[in-house]
C-alpha positions in Angstrom: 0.0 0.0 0.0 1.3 3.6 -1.3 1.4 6.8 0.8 -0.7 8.9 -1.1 0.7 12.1 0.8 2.7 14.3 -0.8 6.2 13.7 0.4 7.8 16.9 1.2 4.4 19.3 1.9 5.3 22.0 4.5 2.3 24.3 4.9 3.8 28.2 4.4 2.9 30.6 7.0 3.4 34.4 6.7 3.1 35.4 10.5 2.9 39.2 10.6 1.3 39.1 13.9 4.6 37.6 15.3 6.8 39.8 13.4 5.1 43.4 13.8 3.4 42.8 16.9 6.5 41.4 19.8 4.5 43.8 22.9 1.1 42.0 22.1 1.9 38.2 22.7 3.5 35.6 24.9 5.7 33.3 22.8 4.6 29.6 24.1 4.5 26.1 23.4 1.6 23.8 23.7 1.5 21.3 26.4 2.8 18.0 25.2 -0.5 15.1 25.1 0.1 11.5 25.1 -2.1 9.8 22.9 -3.6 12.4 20.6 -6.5 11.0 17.7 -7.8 12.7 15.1 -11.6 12.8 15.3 -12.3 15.0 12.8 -11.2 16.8 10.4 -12.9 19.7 8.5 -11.6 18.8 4.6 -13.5 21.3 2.4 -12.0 23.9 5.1 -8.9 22.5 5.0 -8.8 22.7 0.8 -9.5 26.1 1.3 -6.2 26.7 2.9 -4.1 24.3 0.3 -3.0 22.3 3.1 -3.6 18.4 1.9 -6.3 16.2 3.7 -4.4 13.0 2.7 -1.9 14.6 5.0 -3.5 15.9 8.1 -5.9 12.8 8.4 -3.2 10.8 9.2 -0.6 10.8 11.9 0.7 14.1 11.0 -1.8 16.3 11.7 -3.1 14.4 14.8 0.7 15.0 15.9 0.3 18.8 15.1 -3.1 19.3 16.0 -2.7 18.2 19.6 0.8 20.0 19.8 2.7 17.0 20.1 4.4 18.2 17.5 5.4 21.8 16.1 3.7 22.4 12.8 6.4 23.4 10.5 6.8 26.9 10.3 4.4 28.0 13.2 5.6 30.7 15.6 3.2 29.3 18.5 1.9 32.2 20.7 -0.4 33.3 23.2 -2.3 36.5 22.6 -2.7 39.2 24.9 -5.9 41.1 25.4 -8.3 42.5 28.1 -12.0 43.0 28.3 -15.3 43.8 29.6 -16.9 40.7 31.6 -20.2 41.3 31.8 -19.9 44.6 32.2 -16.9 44.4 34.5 -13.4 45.4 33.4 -10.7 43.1 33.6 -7.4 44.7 32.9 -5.4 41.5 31.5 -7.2 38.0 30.1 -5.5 37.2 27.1 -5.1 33.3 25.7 -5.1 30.9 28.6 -5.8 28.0 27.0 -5.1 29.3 23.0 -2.0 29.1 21.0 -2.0 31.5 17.6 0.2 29.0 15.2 0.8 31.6 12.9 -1.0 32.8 9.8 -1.3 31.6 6.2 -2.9 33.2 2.9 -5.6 30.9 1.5 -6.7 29.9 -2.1 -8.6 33.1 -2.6 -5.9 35.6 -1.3 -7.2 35.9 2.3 -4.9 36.1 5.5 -6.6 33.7 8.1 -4.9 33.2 11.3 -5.2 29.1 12.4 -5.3 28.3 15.8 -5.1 25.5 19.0 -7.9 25.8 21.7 -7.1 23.8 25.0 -3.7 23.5 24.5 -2.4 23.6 28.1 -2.1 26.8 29.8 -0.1 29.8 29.1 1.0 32.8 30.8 -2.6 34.0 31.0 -4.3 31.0 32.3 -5.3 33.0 35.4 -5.3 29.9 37.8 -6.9 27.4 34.8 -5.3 24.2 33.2 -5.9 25.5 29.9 -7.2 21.8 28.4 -10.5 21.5 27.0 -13.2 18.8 27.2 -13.9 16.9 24.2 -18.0 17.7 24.2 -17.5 21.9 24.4 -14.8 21.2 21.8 -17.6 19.3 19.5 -20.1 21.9 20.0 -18.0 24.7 18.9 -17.4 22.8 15.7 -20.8 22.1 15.3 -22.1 25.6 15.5 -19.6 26.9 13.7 -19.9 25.4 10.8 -23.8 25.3 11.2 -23.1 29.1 11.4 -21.1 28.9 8.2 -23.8 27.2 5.8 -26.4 29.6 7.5 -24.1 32.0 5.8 -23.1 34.0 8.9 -19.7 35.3 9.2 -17.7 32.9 11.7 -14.7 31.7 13.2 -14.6 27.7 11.4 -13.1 24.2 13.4 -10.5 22.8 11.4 -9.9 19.5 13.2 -10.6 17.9 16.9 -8.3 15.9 18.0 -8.7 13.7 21.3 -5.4 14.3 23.6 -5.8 10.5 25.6 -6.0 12.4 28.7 -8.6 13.0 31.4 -9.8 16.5 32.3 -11.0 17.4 35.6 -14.4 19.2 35.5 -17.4 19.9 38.1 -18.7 17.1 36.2 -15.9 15.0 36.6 -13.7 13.2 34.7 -14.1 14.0 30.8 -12.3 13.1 27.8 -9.7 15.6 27.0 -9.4 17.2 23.4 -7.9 20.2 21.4 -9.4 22.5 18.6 -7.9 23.5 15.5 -9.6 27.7 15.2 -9.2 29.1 11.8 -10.0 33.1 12.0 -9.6 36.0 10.1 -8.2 37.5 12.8 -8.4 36.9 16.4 -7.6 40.3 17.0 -10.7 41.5 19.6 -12.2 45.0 20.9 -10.8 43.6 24.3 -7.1 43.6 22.7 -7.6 47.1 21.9 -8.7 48.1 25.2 -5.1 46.5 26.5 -3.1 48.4 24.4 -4.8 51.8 24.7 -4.8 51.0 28.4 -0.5 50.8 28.7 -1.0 54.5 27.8 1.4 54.5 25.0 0.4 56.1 21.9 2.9 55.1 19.9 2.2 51.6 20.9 -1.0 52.0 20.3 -0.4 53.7 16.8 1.5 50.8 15.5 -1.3 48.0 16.6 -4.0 50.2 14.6 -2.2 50.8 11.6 -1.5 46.6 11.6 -5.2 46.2 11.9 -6.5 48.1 9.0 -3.8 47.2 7.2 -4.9 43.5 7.7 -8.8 44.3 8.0 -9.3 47.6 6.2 -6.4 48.2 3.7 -8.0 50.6 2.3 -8.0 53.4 5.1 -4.3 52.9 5.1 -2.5 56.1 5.6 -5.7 57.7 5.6 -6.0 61.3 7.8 -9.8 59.7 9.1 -8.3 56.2 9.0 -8.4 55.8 13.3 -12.7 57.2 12.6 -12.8 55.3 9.6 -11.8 51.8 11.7 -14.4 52.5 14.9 -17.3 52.8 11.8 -16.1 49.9 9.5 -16.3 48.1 12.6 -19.2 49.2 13.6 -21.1 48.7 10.4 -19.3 44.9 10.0 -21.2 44.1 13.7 -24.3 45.7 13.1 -24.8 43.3 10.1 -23.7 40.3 12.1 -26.0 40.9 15.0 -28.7 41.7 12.8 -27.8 38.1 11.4 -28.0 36.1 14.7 -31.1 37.5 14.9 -32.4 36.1 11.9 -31.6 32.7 12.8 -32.4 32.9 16.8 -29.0 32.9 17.6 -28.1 33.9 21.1 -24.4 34.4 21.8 -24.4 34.2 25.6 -21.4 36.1 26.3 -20.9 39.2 24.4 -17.7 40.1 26.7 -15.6 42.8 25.1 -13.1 40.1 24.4 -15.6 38.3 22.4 -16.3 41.1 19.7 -13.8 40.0 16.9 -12.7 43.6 14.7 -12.8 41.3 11.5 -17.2 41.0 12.3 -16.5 37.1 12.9 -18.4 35.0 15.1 -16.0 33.9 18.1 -16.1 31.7 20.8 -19.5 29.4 21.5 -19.0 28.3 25.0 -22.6 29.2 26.5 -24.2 30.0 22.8 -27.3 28.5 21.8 -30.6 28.7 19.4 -34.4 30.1 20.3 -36.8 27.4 19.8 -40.2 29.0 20.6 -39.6 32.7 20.1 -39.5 35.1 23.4 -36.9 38.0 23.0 -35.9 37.4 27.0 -34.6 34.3 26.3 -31.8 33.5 27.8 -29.2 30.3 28.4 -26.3 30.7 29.8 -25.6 29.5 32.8 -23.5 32.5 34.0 -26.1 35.2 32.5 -27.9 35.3 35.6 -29.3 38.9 34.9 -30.0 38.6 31.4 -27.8 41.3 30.0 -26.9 38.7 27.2 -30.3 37.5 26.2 -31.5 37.5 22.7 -33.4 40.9 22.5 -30.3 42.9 24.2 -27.8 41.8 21.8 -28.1 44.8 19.4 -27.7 47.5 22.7 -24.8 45.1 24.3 -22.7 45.6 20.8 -23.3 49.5 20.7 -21.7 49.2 24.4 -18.8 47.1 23.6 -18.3 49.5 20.4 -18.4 52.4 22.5 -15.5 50.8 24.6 -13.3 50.4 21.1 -14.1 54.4 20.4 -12.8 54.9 24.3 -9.6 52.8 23.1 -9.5 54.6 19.6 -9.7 58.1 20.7 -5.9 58.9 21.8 -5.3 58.4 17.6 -8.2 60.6 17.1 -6.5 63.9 18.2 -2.4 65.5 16.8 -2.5 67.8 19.8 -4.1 66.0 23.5 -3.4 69.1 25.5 -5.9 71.1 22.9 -9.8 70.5 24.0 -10.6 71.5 21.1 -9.7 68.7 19.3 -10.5 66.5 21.6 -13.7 67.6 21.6 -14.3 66.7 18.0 -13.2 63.7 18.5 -15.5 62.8 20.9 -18.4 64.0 18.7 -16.9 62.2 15.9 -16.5 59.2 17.7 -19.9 59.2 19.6 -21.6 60.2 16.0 -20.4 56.6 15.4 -21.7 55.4 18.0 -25.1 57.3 18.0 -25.2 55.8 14.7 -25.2 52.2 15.5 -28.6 51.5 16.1 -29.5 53.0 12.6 -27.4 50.8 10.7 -28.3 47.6 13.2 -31.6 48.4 11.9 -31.1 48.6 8.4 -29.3 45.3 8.3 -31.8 43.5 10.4 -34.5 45.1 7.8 -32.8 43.7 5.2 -32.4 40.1 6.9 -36.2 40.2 7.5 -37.2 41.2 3.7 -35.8 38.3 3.0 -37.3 35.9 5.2 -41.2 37.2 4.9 -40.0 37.7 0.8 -40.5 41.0 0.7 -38.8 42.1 -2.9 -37.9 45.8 -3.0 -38.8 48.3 -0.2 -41.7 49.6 0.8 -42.0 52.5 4.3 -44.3 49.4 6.0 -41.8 46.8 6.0 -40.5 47.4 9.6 -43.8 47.4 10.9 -45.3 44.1 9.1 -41.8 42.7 10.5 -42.8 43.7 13.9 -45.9 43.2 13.7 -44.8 39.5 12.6 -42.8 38.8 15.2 -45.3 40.0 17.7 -47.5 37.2 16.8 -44.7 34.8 17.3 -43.9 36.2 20.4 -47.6 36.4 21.7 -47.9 32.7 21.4 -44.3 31.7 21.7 -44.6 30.2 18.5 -41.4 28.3 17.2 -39.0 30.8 15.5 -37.3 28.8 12.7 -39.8 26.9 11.7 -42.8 29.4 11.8 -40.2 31.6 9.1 -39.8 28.4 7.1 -43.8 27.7 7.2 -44.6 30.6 5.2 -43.6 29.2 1.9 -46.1 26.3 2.2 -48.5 29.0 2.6 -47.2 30.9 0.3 -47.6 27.8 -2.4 -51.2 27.6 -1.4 -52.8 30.3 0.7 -55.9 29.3 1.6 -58.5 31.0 3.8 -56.6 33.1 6.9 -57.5 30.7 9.7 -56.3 27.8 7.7 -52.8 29.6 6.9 -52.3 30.7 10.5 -52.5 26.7 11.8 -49.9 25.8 8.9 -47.6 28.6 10.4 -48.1 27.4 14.0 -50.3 30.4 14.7 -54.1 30.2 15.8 -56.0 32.8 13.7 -56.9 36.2 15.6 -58.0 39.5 14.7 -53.9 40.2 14.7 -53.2 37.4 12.5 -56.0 38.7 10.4 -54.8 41.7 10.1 -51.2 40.7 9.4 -52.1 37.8 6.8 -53.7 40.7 5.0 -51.2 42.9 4.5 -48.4 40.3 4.2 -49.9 38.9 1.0 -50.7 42.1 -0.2 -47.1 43.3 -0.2 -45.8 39.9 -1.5 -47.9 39.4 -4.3 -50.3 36.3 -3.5 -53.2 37.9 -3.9 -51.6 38.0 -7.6 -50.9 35.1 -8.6 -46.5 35.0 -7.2 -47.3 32.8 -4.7 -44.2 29.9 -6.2 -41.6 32.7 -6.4 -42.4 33.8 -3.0 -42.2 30.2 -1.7 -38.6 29.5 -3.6 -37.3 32.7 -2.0 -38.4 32.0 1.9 -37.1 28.6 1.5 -33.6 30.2 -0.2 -34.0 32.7 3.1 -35.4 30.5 6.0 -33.7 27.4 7.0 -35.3 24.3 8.2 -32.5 22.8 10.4 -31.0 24.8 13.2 -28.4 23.2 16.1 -31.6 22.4 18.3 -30.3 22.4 21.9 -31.8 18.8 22.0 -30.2 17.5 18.6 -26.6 19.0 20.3 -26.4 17.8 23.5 -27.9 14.6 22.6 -24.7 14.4 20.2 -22.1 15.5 22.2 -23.6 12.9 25.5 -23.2 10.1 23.1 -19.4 11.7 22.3 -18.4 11.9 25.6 -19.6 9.5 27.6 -19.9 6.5 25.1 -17.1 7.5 22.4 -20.0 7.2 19.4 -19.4 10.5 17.0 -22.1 9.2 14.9 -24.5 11.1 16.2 -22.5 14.2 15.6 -21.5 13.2 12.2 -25.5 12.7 11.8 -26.2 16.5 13.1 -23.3 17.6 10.9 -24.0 16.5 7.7 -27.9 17.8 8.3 -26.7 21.0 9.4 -24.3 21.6 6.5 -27.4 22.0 4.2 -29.8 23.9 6.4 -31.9 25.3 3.7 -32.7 22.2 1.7 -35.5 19.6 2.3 -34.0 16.7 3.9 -36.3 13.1 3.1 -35.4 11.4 6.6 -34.1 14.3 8.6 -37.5 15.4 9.7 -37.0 14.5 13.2 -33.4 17.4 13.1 -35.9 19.8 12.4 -39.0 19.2 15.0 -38.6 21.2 18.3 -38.6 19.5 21.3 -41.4 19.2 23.8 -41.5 22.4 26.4 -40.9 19.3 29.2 -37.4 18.6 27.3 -35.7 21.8 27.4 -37.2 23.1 30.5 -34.5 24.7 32.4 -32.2 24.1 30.0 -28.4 26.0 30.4 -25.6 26.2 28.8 -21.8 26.7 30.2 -18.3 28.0 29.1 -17.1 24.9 28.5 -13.9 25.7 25.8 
């Protein structure tokens, strides 16, 4: 039998972080494991970087994925950063149980920084062990990639590997694993707030120009480029938020340190999806206040933002001992701010167009999307799957009372009113009822990570060593917007009585 590897493949890194950046980082190794096992492996992801399958399903990259062994031509290193907590500020976190292995370009040009999760501790552990468990390790490549084929900007798993060691949790004794992060940067609002808070401009200066460079080349050298930044940035989270809240998404813990600058998706320790559709709803365990749940998440990233123009606003001024200018800067940056909310709610407007198929605009959009929601809300109807409804109706409308039970609605006046308008301004009452359906199917999808489905796959991971459930989720998830012959039981929501109570943790 042949090795079908190629022989001499070395992956190529270009690791500006490492070579610009020396103040911003720990140089560190990964903690040696001692039986590592690739579970899986992500291979259209990996294809995207040009690094070989053949190769890193075998021995090689369970070696490198654990950090057994050094990846040729990483410069391992723990990132520095601090960060609001909820609400709290903590001066220093940084990567306690992360290793940056450098940077590579990809087949379409991009710079994407690839990364190990629970790789032993570093020098910002903060007391921890810095290992992972293999079922948090799981779920974030679950939702992440179920995040990626819902089309939502995202941090992406490239492989799990299991380390053959035991980590010690409240729950016990759990299989031990390590995650391979691909990111366009994990550069965060919170690593930001570190350097602005050493006080040195110049420092400060140098990390700035690095991220537009990387993120937003073309403010580069700009006058406006430090303004420019705080609104790209802005702009890039208001459409992200406004697409979590297409899909039910609830992040959990929208710390400062968890706001990426590239508008990526990070870190899904306590995340989790709405089933019946309450904008209080919350799951994290540690969210005992709510500050986190679903219907906050637009105001939490207008605060976090606020803390990046706080970090920005030393660039924003030539002269600091003239008020003056540091006045205007303060209007200019709080004009971003201010702003926010208006582009939030242009992006979540266009995000719900598509999902009732609403072609074009019209001024009573936002309030037959309101409106819409309302009647989910007033009956907690499921929130996927009452969007997804509406292009059987749409197929064949029927008399209002009817269409409201296909939706998962019981008819009232409201309904009345709504169904009313809603097919006036989509066109069934003229005959485009099958273009309206093909375009809520393109827009709403039928399988979601249902909290169920999840931690039904990661149980049978951890405590039985069967990925098959998880390879079943997977594959279902990777195409959430087709019909699935078989799959219908992915896309049912559970009985209240199953979910009641139900938290997640920070588990990665």
């Amino acid at each position: 039998m042949t090795d079908a590897r190629p022989p001499d493949w070395i992956p190529t890194f270009d690791n500006s972080y490492a070579r610009e950046l020396p103040d911003l980082y720990a140089a560190w190794s990964p903690a040696a494991v001692p039986a590592p096992v690739l579970l899986r492996l992500n291979h259209a992801l990996a294809g995207e970087l040009g690094w070989p399958a053949e190769t890193l399903a075998g021995e090689d990259g369970a070696a490198w994925f654990s950090g057994k062994r050094p990846l040729p031509g990483a410069q391992p290193l723990a990132q520095v950063y601090a960060g609001h907590q909820f609400g709290q500020y903590s001066p220093q976190l940084g990567d306690g149980r992360a290793l940056l292995l450098g940077e590579v370009i990809d087949r379409h040009g991009r710079r994407r920084d690839v990364a190990l999760k629970g790789s032993g501790r570093t020098p910002f552990s903060r007391g921890g062990d810095g290992k992972a468990a293999l079922g948090p390790v799981l779920r974030e490549y679950l939702i992440g990639e179920a995040m990626h084929a819902l089309g939502i900007p995202t941090t992406r798993a490239l492989a799990v590997v299991g380390t053959g060691e035991p980590v010690l949790r409240e729950a016990g004794a759990l299989p031990g694993a390590v995650l391979t992060r691909v990111a366009a940067s994990h550069i965060r609002v919170g690593t930001f707030q570190w350097v602005a808070a050493r006080g040195d401009v110049d420092q400060l200066r140098r990390f700035a120009d690095y991220v537009i460079a990387r993120h937003d080349p073309g403010l580069s050298g700009q006058p406006g480029r430090y303004l420019g930044l705080l609104e790209a940035v802005a702009r890039r989270q208001a459409d992200l938020v406004a697409r979590w809240m297409g899909v039910g998404f609830i992040h959990g813990v929208m710390n400062t340190d968890n706001m990426t600058i590239s508008g990526e998706t990070i870190d899904y320790g306590p995340c989790a999806f709405m089933d019946g559709y309450d904008p209080a709803t919350v799951f994290s365990s540690i969210d005992r206040g709510g500050r986190y749940a679903y219907g906050n998440q637009p105001p939490i990233a207008r605060w976090n933002l606020a803390r990046l123009a706080e970090s920005l606003l030393p660039l924003m001024v030539e002269r600091p001992d003239d008020e003056a200018q540091v006045q205007t800067a303060i209007e200019q940056a709080t004009a971003v701010i201010d702003t926010f909310p208006a582009w939030y709610q242009t992006a979540w407007l266009r995000v719900m167009r598509g999902k009732l198929g609403l072609l074009g605009d019209d001024p009573g959009d936002e309030a037959l999307a309101q409106d819409w929601l309302d009647l989910l809300a007033s009956q907690q109807a499921d929130f996927t799957l009452s969007f997804r409804r509406l292009a059987e109706v749409a197929v064949d409308p029927g008399e209002p009372p009817a269409a409201a039970q296909r939706v998962g609605l019981e008819a009232s006046p409201a309904w009345n009113d709504w169904w009313a308008r809603w097919t006036a301004r989509t066109g069934l009452d003229r005959g485009a009822g099958p273009s309206v359906a093909q375009a809520l199917r393109t827009a709403n999808p039928a399988f979601i990570p249902r909290n169920l489905r999840v931690e039904e796959a990661l149980a049978a991971a951890t405590e039985n060593g069967d990925l098959g459930p998880f390879e079943r989720l997977l594959a279902v998830l990777q195409r959430p917007f087709d019909d699935q012959p078989g799959a219908e039981a992915y896309a049912a929501p559970p009985a209240p009585a199953q979910m009641a109570g139900y938290r997640t943790f920070c588990g990665t």
